[in-house]
C-alpha positions in Angstrom: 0.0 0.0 0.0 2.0 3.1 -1.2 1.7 6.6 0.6 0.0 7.9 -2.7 -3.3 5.8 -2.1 -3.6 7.5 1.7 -2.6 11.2 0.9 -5.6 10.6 -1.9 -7.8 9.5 0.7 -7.0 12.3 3.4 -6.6 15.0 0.1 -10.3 13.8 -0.7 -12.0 13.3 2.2 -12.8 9.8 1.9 -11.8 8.9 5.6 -14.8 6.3 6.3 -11.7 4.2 8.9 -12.1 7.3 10.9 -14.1 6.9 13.8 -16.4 10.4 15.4 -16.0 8.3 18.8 -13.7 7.4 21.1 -13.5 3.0 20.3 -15.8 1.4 22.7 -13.1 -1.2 23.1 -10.2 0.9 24.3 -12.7 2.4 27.0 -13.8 -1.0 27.9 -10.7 -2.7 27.9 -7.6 -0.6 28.7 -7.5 -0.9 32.0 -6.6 -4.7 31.7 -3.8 -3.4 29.9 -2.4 -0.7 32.4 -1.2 -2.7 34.9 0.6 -0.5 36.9 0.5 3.2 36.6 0.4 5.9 34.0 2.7 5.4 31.0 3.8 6.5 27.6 1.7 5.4 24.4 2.4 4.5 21.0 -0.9 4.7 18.1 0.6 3.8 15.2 -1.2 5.3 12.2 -2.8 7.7 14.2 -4.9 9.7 11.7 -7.1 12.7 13.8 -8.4 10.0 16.2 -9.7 10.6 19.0 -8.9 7.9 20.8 -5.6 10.0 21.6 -7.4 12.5 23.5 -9.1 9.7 26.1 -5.8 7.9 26.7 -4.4 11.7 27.7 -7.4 11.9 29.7 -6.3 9.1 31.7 -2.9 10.8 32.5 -0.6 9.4 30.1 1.8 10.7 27.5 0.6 10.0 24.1 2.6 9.6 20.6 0.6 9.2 17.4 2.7 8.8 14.4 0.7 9.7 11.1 1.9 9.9 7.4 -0.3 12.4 6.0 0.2 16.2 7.6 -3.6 17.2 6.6 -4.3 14.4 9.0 -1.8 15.6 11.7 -3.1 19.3 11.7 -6.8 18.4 11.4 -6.0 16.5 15.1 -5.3 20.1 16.3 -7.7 22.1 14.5 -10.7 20.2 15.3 -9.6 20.1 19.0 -9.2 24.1 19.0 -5.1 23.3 20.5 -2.3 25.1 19.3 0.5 22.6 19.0 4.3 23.4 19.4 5.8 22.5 16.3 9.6 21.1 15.0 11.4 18.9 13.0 13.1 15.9 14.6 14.7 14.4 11.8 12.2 13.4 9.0 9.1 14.0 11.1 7.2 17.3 11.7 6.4 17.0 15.6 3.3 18.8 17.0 2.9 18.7 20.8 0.9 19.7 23.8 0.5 18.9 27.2 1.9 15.4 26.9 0.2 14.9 23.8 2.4 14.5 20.8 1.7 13.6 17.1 4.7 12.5 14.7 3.9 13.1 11.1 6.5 11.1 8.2 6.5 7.5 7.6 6.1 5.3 10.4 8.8 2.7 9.0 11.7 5.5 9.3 10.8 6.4 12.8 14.5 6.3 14.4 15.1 2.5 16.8 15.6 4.9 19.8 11.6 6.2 19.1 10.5 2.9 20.4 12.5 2.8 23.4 10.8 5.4 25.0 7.0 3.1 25.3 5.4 1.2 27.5 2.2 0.6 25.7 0.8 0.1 21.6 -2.6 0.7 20.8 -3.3 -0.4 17.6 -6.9 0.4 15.9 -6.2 1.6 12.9 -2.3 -0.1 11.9 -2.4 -3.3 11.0 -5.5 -3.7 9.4 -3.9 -1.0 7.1 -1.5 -2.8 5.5 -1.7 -5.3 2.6 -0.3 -9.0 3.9 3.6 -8.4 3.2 3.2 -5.2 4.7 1.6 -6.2 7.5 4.5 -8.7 8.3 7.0 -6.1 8.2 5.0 -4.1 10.6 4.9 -6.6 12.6 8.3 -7.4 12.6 9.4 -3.7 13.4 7.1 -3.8 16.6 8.5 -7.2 17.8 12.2 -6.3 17.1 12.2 -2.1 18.0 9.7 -2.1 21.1 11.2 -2.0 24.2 11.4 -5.2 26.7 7.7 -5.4 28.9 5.7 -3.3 26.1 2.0 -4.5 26.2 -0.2 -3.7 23.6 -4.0 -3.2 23.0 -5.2 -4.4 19.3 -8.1 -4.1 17.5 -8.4 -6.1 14.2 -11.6 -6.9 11.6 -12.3 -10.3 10.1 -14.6 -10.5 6.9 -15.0 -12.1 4.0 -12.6 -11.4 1.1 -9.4 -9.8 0.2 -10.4 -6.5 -0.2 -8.9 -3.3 1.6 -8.0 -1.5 3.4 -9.2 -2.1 6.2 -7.9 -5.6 5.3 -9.1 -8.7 6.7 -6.7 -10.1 9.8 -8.2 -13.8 11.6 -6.7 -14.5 14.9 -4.5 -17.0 13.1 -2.2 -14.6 11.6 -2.4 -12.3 14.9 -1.1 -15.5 16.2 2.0 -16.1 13.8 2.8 -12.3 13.7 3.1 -11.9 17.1 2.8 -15.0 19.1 7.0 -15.5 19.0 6.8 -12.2 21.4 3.8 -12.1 23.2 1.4 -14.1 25.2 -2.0 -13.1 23.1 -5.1 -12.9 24.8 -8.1 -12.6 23.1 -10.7 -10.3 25.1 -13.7 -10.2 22.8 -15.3 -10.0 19.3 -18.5 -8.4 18.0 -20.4 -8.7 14.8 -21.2 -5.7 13.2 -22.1 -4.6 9.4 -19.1 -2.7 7.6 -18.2 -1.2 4.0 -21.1 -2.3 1.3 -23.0 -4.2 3.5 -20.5 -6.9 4.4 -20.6 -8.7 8.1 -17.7 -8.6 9.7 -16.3 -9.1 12.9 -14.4 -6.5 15.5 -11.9 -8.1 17.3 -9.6 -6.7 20.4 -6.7 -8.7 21.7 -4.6 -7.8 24.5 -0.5 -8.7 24.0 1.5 -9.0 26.7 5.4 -9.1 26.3 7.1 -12.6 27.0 9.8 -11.1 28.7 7.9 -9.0 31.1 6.0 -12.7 32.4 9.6 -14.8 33.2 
């Protein structure tokens, strides 16, 4: 999936993966996640969701990373928040109040990036990707994140090959990430998505290996 097809998206307004409310998941589920205190947060893919917002609300530092920069400013805008702006290498950063949003291409963001999380939530990442791009996403967050990350992910499951969002069964959340983390499954619902179709929404928690010894 090259970075054409989602500047065209953005560029045209045909964001339908963006959601107008924070993902009933993360509300319900987080907490099973956050073990132990506030921490800092990766979102992968980040768009203008506003599932950043309620993880700030629940006191921890937040760091989207988005490719498209009409995406990254519309965060701001619609939120009314003037952001401190830079550049940190290939990445135009916008942050406030422990709230930051990283705007370039998620595969060059620098090995020491990841050092600095303890959590993923991913809703919007690797249903992105195409299947070989989906494996090297995975392998960047098994090999980069540091040791006792947990992540929260949400993936769909329909009928077809067609995306993005692209279809992603337990099986291959299983052999992306299974190597590194003990996978939970916390729930799935049925629901109707693009043209009609049924699919399913499904939200896994995975906890580091490492971090169970």
């Amino acid at each position: 999936m090259h970075s054409e097809f989602w500047h065209e998206r953005w560029e045209t307004g045909r964001i339908g993966f963006h959601q107008q409310q924070v993902n009933p998941f993360l509300n319900t589920y987080w907490l099973q996640l956050q073990s132990c205190g506030k921490g800092r947060v990766l979102v992968p893919l980040c768009g203008k969701s506003l599932d950043m917002l309620w993880l700030r609300e629940q006191g921890h530092e937040v760091t989207g990373v988005e490719l498209n920069e009409l995406a990254c400013q519309a965060f701001w805008d619609e939120q009314s928040i003037t952001a401190n702006t830079q550049r940190e290498g290939e990445f135009t950063a916008r942050e406030k109040d422990g709230l930051r949003i990283l705007c370039g291409d998620f595969f060059a963001l620098p090995d020491v990036k990841f050092e600095a999380f303890d959590w993923v939530y991913d809703r919007a990442a690797l249903i992105a990707f195409p299947q070989q791009m989906r494996k090297r996403y995975a392998r960047v967050m098994t090999d980069k994140l540091p040791s006792g990350v947990g992540m929260l992910l949400i993936t769909l499951e329909f009928e077809g090959l067609e995306g993005p969002p692209f279809s992603v069964p337990e099986s291959e959340v299983r052999a992306l990430y299974g190597e590194r983390f003990e996978i939970e499954k916390l729930a799935a619902e049925e629901g109707v998505g693009r043209d009609e179709r049924a699919e399913v929404e499904t939200v896994y928690i995975l906890r580091d290996r490492e971090d169970r010894e």
